[in-house]
C-alpha positions, 0 to 999 in steps of 0.5 A: 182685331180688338176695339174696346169701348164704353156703353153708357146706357142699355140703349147705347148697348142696344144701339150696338146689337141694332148697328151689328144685326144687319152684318150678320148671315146664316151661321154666324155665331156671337160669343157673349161674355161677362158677369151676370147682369153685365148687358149680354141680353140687352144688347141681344135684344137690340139685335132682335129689334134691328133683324124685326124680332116681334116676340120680347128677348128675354134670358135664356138662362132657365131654357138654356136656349130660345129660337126666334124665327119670326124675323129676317134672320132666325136668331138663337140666344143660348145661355150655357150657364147651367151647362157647366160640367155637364153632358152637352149633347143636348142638339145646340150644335144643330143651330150653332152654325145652323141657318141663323145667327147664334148668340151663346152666353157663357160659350166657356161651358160648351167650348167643343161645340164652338165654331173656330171663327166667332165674333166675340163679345165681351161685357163689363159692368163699369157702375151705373148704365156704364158697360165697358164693351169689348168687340173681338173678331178672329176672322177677316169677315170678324174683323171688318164687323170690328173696324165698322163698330170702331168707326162708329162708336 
């Protein structure tokens, strides 16, 4: 199931990570696509907030992965850019599907490490704060997460 719609405000795309944050459980794992600066931490640090993340989410990119434990669900935020033809033997896949929900920027760069059921979402910067948002689930669980942001926002 698919639903596409548009953000027009990093707190209306924020506001979408927090609506998410209390469907998700351990092993969980958010695919996170689009263009550099198109909201993919944004809307991540929207889910920190809703699971009362203390510590400020910043891009991975530089760390390629940064863990958040203190908060009601450990939250990891995986930036895979710099990954890109590269040996990914690195451990990710210790917290992918690990005992939090996992958010993976660039998931196209370590695609063998991927579960087979993700919840995917895709970002599109459309001008201004106006982010084209597209909520893809390839699961029953996925796709009931999907029908609840359609008749939300």
């Amino acid at each position: 199931m698919r639903y596409t719609f548009v953000s027009k405000s990093k707190e209306e795309t924020k506001k979408l990570g927090a609506f998410l944050a209390p469907m998700f459980k351990p092993g969980d794992v958010v695919l996170l696509k689009g263009d550099l600066g198109a909201g993919k931490t944004t809307l991540t640090s929207g889910v920190a907030k809703a699971l009362k993340v203390q510590d400020d989410v910043i891009s991975p990119t530089f760390n390629i992965m940064k863990c958040y434990f203190k908060g009601t669900l450990p939250l990891y935020h995986i930036d895979a850019y710099r990954l890109e033809n590269q040996n990914i033997e690195l451990g990710l896949d210790e917290y992918i599907e690990g005992d939090g929900v996992c958010f993976v920027e660039w998931p196209q760069f370590i695609g063998p490490l991927l579960p087979e059921e993700t919840l995917s979402i895709t970002l599109k910067n459309v001008g201004d704060d106006n982010r084209e948002i597209t909520v893809e689930g390839d699961s029953k669980r996925y796709e009931e997460m999907v029908a609840a942001v359609k008749g939300t926002f």
